[in-house]
N, C-alpha and C positions, 0 to 999 in steps of 0.2 A: 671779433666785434659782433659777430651774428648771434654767438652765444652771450655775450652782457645782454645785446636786446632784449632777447626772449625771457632772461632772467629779469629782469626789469620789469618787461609787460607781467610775467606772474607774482613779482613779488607786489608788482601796484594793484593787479586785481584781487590780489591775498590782500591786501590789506583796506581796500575799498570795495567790500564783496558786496555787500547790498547796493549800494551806487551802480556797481556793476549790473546788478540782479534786472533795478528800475531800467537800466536803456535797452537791455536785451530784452526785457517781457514789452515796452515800447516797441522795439527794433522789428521783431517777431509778431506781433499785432499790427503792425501798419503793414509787413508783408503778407502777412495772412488775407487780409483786408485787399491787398492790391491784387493777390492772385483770385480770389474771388469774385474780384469786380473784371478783370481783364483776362481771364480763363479760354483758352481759344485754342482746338488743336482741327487739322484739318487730317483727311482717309485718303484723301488725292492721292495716289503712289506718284501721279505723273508728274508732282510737284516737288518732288526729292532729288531730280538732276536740277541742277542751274537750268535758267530759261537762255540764259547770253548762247550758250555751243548753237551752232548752225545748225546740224539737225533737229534740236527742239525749236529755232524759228521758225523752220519747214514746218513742222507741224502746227503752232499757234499761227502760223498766218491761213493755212487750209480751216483750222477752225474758225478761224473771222472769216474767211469766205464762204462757208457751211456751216453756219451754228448750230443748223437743227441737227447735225451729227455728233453732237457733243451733250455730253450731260442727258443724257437720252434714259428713260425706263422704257423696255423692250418686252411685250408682254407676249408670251408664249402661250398659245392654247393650241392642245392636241386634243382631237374629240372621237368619236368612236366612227364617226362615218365624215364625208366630206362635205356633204351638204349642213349637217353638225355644224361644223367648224365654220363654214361661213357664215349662216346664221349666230353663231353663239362672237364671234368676232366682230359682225357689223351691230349687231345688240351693245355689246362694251363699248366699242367705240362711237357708239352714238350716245351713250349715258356718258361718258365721259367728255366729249363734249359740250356738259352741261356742268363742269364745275370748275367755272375760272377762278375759283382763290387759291385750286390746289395744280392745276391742267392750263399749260398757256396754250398748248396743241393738241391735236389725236391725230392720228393716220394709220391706213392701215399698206406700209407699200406694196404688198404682194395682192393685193384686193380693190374691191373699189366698182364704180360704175364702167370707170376705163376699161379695166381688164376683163370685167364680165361679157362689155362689146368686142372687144377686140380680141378676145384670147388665143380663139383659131387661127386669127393672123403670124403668133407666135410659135407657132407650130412650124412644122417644116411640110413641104407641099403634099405627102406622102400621108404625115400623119393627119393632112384636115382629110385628105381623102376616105382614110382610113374610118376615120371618127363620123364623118358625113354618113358614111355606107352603114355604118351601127345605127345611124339616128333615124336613115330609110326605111333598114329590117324592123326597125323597132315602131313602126309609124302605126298599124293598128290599136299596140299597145297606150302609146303615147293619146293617139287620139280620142281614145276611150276616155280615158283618164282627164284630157283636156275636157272632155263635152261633161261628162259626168265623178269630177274628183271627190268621191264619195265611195266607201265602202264598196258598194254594189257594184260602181266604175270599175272597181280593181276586181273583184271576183267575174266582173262579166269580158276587163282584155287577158287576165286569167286563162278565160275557157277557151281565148284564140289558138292556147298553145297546143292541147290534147287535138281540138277540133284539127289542125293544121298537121300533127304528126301523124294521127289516123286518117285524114287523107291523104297523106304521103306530099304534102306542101312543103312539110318544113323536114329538117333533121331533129330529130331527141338531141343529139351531141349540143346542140348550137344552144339547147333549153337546162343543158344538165346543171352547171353553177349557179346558177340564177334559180332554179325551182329548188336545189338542194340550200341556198339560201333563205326561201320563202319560206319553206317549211321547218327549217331552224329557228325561224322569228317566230313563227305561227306559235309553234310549240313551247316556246320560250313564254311568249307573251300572256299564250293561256295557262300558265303557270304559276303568273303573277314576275315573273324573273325579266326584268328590266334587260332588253339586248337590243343594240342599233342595228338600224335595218339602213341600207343605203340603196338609192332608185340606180346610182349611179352604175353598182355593181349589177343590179340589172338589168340593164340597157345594154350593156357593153362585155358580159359575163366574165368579166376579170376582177379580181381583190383589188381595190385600191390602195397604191403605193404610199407608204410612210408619210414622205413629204404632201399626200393628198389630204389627210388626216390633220396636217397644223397649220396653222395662221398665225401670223404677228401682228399686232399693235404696237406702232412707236407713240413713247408717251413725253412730250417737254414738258417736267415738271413746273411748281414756282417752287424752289429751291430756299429753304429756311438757314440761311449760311451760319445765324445764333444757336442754331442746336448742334448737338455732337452728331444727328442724325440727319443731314438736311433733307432728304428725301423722304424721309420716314411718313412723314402726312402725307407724301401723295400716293406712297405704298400703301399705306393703309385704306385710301380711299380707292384703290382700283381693287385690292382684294374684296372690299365691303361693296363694293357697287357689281362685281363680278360674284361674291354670292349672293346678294339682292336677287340679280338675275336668273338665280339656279342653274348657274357654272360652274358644276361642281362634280368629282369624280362620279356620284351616285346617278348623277344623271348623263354620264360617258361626256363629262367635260372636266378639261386639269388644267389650270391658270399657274404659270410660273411667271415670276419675274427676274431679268436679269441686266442687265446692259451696268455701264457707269457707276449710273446713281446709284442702284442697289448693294451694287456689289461694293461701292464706298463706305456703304452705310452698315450694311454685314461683316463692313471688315475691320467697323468700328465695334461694333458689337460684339464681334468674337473676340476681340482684345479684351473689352471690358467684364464678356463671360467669365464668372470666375474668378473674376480680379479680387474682390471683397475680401472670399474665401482664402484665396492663396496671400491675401496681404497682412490676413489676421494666422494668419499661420508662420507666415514669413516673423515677422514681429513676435511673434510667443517663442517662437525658435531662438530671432536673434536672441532676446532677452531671458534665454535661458542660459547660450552659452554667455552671456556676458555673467551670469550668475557662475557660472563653474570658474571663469577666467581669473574674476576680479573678488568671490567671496563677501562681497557686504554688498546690501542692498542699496544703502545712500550712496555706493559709489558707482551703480549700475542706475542709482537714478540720474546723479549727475551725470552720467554719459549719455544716459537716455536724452536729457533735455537738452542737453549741449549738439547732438544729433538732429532731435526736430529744430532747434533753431538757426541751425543751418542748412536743416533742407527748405525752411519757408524762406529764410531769405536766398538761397538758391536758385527757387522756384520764380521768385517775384521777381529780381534779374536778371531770370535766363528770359523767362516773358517779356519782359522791357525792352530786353537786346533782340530777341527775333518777332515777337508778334505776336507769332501764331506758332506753336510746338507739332510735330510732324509724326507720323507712327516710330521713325526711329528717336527721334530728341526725346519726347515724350517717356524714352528710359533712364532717363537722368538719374529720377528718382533712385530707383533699384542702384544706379550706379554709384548712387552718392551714401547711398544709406553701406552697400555693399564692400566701397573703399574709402570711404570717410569716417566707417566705424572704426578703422585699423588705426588713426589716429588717435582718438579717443583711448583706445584698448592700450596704443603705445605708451601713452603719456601716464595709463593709470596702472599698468602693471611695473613700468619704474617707478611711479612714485610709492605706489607697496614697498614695492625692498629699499627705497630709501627711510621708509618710515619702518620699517625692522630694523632697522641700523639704528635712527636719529626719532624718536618719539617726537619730536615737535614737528603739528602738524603744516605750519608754514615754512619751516626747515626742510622739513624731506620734501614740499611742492617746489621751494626754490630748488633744493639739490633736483631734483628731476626733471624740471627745467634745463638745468646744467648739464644733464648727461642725458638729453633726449630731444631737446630741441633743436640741435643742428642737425641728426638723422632724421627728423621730424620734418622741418624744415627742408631739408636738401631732397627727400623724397616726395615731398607736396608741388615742389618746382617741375621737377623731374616726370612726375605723373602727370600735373598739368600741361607740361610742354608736350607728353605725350599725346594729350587730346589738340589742344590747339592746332598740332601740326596739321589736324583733318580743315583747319577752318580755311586755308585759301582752293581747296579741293572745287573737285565741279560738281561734289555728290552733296550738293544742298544738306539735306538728310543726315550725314553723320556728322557734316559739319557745321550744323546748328548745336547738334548735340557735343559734338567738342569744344564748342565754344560754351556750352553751358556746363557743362561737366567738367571742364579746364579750369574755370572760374570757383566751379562747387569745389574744386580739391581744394584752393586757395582759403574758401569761406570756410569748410570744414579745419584746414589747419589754424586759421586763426581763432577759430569759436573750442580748440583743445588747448590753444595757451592763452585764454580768454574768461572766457563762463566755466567751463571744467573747472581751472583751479577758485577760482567766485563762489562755484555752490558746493567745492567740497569744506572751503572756508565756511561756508555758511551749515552745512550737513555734519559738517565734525564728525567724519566715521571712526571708528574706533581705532586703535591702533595693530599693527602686525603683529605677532607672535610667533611669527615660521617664516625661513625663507620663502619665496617666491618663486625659485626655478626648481626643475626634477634633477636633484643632485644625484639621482637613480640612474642618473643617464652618463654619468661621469666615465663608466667602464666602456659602453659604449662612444665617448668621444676619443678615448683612449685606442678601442679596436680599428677605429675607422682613422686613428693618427698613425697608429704602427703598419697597417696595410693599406696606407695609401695610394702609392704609386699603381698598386695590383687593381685597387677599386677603382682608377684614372684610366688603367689599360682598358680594363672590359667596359666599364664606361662607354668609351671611346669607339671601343670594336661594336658594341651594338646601336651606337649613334649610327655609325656608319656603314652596319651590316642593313640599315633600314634605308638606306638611301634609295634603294629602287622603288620604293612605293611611294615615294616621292611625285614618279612618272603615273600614277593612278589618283592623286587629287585633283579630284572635279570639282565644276563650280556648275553649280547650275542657273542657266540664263533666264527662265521662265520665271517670270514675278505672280502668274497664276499658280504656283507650287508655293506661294510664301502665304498664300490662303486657303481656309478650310473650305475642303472639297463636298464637306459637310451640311454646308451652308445650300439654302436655295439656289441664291445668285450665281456661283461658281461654280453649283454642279450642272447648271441648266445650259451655262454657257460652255467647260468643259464637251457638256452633248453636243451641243451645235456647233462646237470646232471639228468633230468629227466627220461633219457630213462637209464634202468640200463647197456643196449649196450654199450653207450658209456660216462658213468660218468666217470668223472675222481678220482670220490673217491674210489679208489682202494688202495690196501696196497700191496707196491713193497719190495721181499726179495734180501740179496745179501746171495750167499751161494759158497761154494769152488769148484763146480762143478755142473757139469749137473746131475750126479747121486745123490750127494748130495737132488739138488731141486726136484727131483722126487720123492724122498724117505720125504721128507719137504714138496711136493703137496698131496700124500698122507694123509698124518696125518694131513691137515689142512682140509681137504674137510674132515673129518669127524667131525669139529665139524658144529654143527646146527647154528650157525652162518653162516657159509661159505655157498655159492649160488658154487664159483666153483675156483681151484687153478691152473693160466696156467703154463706152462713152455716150452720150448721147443720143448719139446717132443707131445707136446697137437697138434702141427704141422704135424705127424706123423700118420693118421688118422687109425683107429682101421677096421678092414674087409676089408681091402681093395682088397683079391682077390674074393667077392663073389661082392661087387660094382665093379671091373674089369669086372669081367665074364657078369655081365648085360649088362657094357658100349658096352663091345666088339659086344654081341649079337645085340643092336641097332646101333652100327656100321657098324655093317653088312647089318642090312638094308636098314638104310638110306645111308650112304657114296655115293656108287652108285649114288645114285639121288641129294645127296647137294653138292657132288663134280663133274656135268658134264662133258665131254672130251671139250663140244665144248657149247656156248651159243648163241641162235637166235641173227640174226642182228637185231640192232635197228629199229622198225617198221616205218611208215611214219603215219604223223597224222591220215589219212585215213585208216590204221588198227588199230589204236589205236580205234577211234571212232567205228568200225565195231565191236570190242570186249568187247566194253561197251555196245554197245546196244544189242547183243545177251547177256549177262549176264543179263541185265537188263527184256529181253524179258524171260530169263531161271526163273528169282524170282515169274515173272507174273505167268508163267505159273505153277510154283509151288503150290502157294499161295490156291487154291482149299484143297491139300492135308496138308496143314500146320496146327498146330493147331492154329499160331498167325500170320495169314493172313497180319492184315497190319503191321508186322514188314517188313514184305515178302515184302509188297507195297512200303514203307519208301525205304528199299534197293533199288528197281528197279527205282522209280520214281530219287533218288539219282544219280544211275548213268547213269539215259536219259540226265538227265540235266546236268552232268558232260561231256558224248557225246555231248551234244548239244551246251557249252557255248564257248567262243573262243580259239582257240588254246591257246595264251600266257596264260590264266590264268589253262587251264588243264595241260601247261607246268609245272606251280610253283606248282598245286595241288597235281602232279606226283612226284616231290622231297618230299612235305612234307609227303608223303605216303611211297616211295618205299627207301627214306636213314633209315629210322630206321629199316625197312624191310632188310633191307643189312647188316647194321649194326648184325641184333639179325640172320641170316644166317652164318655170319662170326666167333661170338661164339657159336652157335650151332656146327659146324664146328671142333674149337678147343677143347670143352669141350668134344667132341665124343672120344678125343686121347688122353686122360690123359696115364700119366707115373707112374709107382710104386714109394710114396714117401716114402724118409727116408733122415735122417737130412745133409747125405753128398751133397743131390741134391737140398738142401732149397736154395732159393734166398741169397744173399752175405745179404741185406738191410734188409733180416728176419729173419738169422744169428746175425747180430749185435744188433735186439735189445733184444734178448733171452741169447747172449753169449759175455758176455766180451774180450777182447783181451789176456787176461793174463788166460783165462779158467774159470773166476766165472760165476755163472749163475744165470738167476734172476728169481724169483719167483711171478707172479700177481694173489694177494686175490683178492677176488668180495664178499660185502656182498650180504644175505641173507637177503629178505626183503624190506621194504620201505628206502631207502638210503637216501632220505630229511627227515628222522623222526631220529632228535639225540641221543634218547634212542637207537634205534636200531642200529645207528652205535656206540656210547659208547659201547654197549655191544660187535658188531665184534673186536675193538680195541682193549676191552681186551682179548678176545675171542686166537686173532690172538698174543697178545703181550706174554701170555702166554705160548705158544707154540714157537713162537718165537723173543723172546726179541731183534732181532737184526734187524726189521723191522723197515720201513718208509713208506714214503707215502702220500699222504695229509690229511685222515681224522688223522691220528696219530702226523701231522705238525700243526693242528688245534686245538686238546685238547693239544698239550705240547705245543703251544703260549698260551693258553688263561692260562695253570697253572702258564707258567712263568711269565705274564702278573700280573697273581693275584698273585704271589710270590713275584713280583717285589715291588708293588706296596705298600703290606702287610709292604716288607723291609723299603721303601721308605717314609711309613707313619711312620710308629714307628721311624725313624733313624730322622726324621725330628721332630717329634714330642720330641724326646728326647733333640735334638740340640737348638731349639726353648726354651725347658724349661731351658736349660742350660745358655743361652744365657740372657734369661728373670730374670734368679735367680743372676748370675752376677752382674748386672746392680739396679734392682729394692731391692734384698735383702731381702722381705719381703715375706715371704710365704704365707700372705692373699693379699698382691697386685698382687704376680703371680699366684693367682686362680681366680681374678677377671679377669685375662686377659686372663687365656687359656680358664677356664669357658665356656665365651661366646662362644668361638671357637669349643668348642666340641658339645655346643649349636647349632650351626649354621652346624655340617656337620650331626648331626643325623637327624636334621628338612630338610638338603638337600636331603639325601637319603628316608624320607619319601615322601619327594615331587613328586623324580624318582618315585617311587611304585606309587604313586596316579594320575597320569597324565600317565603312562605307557609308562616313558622314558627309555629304559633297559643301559645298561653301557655294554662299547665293549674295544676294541683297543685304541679307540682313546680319546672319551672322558673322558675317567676315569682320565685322566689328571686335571681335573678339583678339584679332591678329594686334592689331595696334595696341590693344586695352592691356595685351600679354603685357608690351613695353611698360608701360603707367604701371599696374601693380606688381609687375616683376621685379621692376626696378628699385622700387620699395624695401620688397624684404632685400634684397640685394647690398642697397647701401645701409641696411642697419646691422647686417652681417661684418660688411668690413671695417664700417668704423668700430664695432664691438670687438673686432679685430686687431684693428690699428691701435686700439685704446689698450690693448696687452689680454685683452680675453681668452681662455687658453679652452677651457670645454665652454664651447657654443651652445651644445644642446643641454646641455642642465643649465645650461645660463636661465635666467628670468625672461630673454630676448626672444628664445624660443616660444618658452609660456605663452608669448603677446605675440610673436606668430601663424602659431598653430590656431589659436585664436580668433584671431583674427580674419585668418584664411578661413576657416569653419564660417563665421559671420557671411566672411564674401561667398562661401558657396552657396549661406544659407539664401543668400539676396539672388543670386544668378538661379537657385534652385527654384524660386517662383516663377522667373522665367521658364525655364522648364517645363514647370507642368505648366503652363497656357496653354488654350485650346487654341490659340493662332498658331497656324506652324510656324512661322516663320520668327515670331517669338521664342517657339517655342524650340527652334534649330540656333536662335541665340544663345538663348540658355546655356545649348546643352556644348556649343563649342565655348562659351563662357567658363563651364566646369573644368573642361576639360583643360585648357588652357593652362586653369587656375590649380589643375593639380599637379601639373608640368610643372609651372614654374615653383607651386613648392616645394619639389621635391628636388627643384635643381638650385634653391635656395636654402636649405636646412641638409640635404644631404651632400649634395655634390660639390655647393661653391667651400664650404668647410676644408674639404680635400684638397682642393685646388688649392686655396690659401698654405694652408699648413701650417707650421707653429705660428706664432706673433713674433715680429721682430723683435718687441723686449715683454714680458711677462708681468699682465699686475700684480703689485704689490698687495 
């Protein structure tokens, strides 16, 4: 009965081909039309598991209790000295506070008027000590500088240090970093050669540490959710208002961005990097082999247009049915052009050889109908059920995409026993003159029939000689691996997972109160897992009257002198220069009693020649000397005043990310340990899940995607593999015809996955698509083997059948080969398990299921 259909449907569209022609050029315009107007794909990765599973609730409800930690741009500047960095951070974040069409917020958390009061409090009682007794020794320096912050100021607390070692006041040791610093800048600066100078290293004569050198800016975008890019406007507005500023590497400042937003909008970008190129190449490719396949140009057009009129209408009802296309559905395309061209190629290398038999050209379309349609048909079921099977999954993600790609095999086979025979009715290609298969191949079906058995045994022995590598397929769980490392956003954030400061692999609680989370920071820090558990309260700093009573004490003594009543007038060049050169002449005459003479020389000869070069350029030398100098006076200044903290006097901004609106309060894990080493974080995960099961996070959003993933998939395969047999039992009836076809198939995914193992391609997110997709077009050539089979075909490979699978598979690699080269890895590890897959399964479908079968029950005639 399936076969009258199909002969029916092509003998009506043969005979009403322009009727035909009108509702498909209709059909194909009103979906063109609909996908343009309803165009919508979202970069979200977080959006490709089901929101229903429990631990994605945990997380959407910590974001509605935290919003300002969600969809966040994270601005990174690293600057050449520390006082840098905080000027060049509160500079951004106060311009950017001034553009609400693009910035709902700015903040900077690590910074701020807070932390400039309070910072010593954060310290531990030892190191305010520590830091106080540096700001003591350093109090002539300082004071100088307060009363007269000018040129002359510095060369005149300068002269304190030779004057102090040749009286034997001070040590040379205690001056050596700090003068072999000044004299690096001196030197530099009268060079013209741009080098930071920090007050801080100065005062304290130690380098400052990595982390002293960068500041953050958290930025809440407004979010443009109609662009492919929603962020994109307000990246571009903090790049343009942070070079406005001359925030720029030349002037020892580097603005990255990273967090969410960016890295959505990058990883929208890097997909579409490229894409043009690889789609106009993809497309010359297909439409070349369809030229070698098929030999005439009108019948590689009708496949052509019978192809785009089923990807547009594919297109406009996979959008209808989900909304919004995802980075994995969003390959439909590829998938459709890749195995929906196979129909196309099937229906028109049978009707060749039925038109070298029968010259009339609606005879040989009906005959090929007849003898191609049920294979056609049974393998378009079969394919689709393959995808379908992912749509009751939890992996949103592929199951969007099988529910659009299930549907597209359905569209594509109906649009090859449809418009195909319509516009070959209408293109009249000439007629055949030569068979259609490689009758060259005939010796060869002949050798591979007489040493059957022999070519089954080794077969078989090297299926299963492979089975240990089996134990060496990885999957990898990181969804930052399925993005280019390339990109700003992901390399800036890859950096910052490295430092355990500031990784974001933390595990965030929600709990009913702040006493709650305290009593829950507690018992987490005790296991050996946990490095450390914040909360609110962790704000709140521990000793704070015995760190007061120091601060106070060095308040007392500096205040006086860094807060002057009254500061020198501004000198005239001619005191400037007279206070560099006696400075200069104070090192000289030091230099006898020093133990490291010519540092002493370095200094003086430094600033003769800084007295001696011309005004304008000791002007510029005198800013890039005496503003960072100001700069580290004015928190000196504040840090001397701290105020007794406790949680009523926290910042409003540092309030909100410790305490909810509604009173919950959140809880931040830190592991313990190497944080890039995934044992060690499996183990905090369960470490912390055990204790407390109502946590999120991201290393806990990572292992529940990768289980869902493999849950999904585990479902997806069995559900498909069942559907498939069901489908195949149906139809063929025979339970040794329906093992000669899955057979192979199971043939072809154990030899896949030995392959991963042995080339060390690991399975993630993305490409494991690939496993299921084996099913759908394996299946394919599979059942147009057997029934070519069943139908008395005695050489498969010279058959015409081959012809249009060789073919055809070329097509499909050609489509999976664009995947490939994409600059996305994660695309671009589809791809290439895609290929691979696909040349599994031809090989266990042209060569191996042949064998297996063996002769045909009765031989055509």
């Amino acid at each position: 009965m399936l076969d009258t259909v199909i002969v029916r449907v092509v003998r009506t569209c043969c005979r009403f081909p322009w009727f035909v022609l009108v509702v498909v050029v209709i059909a194909a315009a009103g979906a063109a039309a609909y996908v343009q107007e309803n165009f919508a794909i979202t970069t979200d990765t977080s959006q490709l598991i089901s929101a229903k599973l429990p631990w994605r609730q945990r997380e959407i409800q910590f974001d509605a209790a935290f919003p300002q930690q969600s969809d966040t741009i994270v601005v990174v500047l690293d600057a050449a000295t520390p006082e840098l960095a905080d000027s060049a951070s509160r500079a951004l974040a106060d311009a950017l506070a001034w553009k609400p069409d693009h910035i709902q917020s700015v903040r900077q958390p690590d910074a701020g008027p807070f932390f400039e009061r309070e910072g010593l409090l954060f310290l531990s009682t030892s190191e305010v000590a520590r830091t106080t007794e540096q700001l003591i020794r350093a109090q002539p320096f300082l004071a100088t500088l307060a009363a007269d912050p000018t040129l002359r100021g510095f060369a005149h607390a300068l002269s304190f240090i030779p004057a102090g070692v040749k009286a034997g006041r001070v040590e040379f040791a205690e001056f050596a970093k700090p003068l072999s610093k000044i004299a690096d800048t001196l030197e530099a600066l009268l060079v013209g050669r741009a080098t930071p100078f920090s007050s801080s290293e100065l005062i304290s004569g130690e380098a400052p540490a990595a982390r002293d050198l960068r500041r953050f800016v958290q930025v809440k975008p407004v979010l443009d959710y109609g662009a492919l890019e929603p962020g994109a406007a307000a990246s571009d507005i903090i790049r343009a208002t942070a070079k406005d500023l001359g925030l720029v590497p030349d002037r020892g400042v580097s603005v990255r961005l990273t967090g969410s937003v960016p890295m959505a909008d990058d990883e929208f970008a890097t997909v579409a990097d490229g894409a043009v190129l690889n789609g106009t190449l993809t497309i010359t490719a297909v439409i070349l082999i369809l030229w070698l396949a098929l030999r005439s140009a009108r019948i590689v057009l009708a496949v052509l247009v019978s192809l785009i009129v089923g990807l547009a209408i594919t297109a406009a009802v996979g959008l209808a049915m989900v909304g919004t296309l995802n980075l994995i559905s969003v390959a439909f395309a590829v998938l459709f052009v890749g195995i929906g061209v196979d129909f196309g190629i099937q229906f028109s290398v049978r009707y060749r050889q039925e038109r070298h038999t029968n010259n009339d050209l609606a005879g040989a379309l009906a005959s090929a109908a007849a003898k191609a349609g049920k294979p056609l048909a049974l393998a378009a079921a079969a394919t689709a059920a393959g995808f379908y099977a992912f749509v009751p999954t939890d992996y949103r993600g592929v199951s969007e995409l099988g529910l659009i790609a299930g549907t597209g095999m359905l569209i594509a086979f109906a649009t090859s026993v449809t418009v195909l025979p319509a516009l070959l009715m209408i293109l009249k290609p000439p007629g055949e003159a030569h068979e259609v298969g490689y009758r060259a191949l005939v010796p060869v079906d002949r050798f591979l029939a007489h040493r059957r058995h022999a070519i089954l045994i080794l077969t078989c022995l090297a299926v299963v000689s492979g089975l240990p590598l089996l134990r060496h397929v990885k999957f990898d769980f990181n969804p930052l691996n399925l993005r280019s490392a390339k990109v700003e956003s992901v390399a800036t954030m890859l950096e910052l997972m490295r430092d355990p400061a500031t990784s974001p692999d933390t595990i965030d609680i929600l709990t009913p109160s702040l006493a709650d989370a305290m009593v829950l920071a507690r018992r987490l820090e005790q296991l050996p897992e946990v490095a450390r558990a914040t909360t609110l309260k962790t704000f709140v700093p521990d000793a704070q009257h015995e760190k007061l009573a120091t601060i106070t004490d060095a308040q007392g003594l500096l205040g006086p002198t860094l807060d002057p009543s009254e500061t020198k007038a501004a000198p005239t060049d001619a005191e400037t220069v007279q206070a560099l050169t006696e400075a200069s002449d104070g090192f000289v005459g030091a230099r006898a009693s020093s133990p490291s003479a010519v540092l002493f020389l370095r200094v003086a000869s430094a600033l003769m020649a800084l007295a001696t070069t011309d005004p304008g350029r000791r002007a510029s030398i005198e800013h890039a000397l005496i503003a960072p100098l100001e700069t580290r006076l004015h928190q000196i200044r504040n840090a001397l005043k701290p105020e007794p903290i406790s949680i009523g006097v926290l910042p409003p901004d540092l309030l909100g990310d410790w305490l909810a609106r509604d009173g919950r309060a959140r809880v931040e894990v830190a592991a313990e340990g190497d944080v890039a080493d995934s044992k060690t974080m499996d183990r905090f995960v369960a470490a912390v899940l055990s204790v407390a099961p109502e946590a999120t996070g991201n290393p806990i959003l990572i292992r529940e995607s990768a289980n869902a993933v493999v849950r999904a998939f585990l479902e997806a395969g069995g559900l498909a593999l069942v559907s498939i047999t069901l489908i195949l039992a149906v139809v063929l009836r025979r339970i040794s015809d329906l093992l000669v076809t899955l057979v192979p198939l199971l043939l072809a995914g154990v030899v896949t996955m030995e392959l991963t193992a042995l080339i060390g391609l690991p399975l993630n997110f993305a490409n494991i698509i690939a496993l299921p997709l084996l099913l759908g077009v394996g299946v394919a050539f599979k059942i147009y083997y057997v029934l070519a089979w069943r139908s008395g075909e005695t050489s498969l490979l010279a058959s015409p059948l081959t012809r249009a699978v060789l073919f055809s598979a070329m097509t499909t690699a050609t489509a999976f080969g664009s995947l490939w080269f994409s600059n996305h890895p994660g695309t671009s590890s589809m791809g290439k398990l895609l290929g691979l897959s696909l040349l599994t399964t031809l090989a266990a479908a042209v060569l191996f299921q042949p064998i297996l079968m063996g002769p045909p029950r009765q031989s055509r005639q």
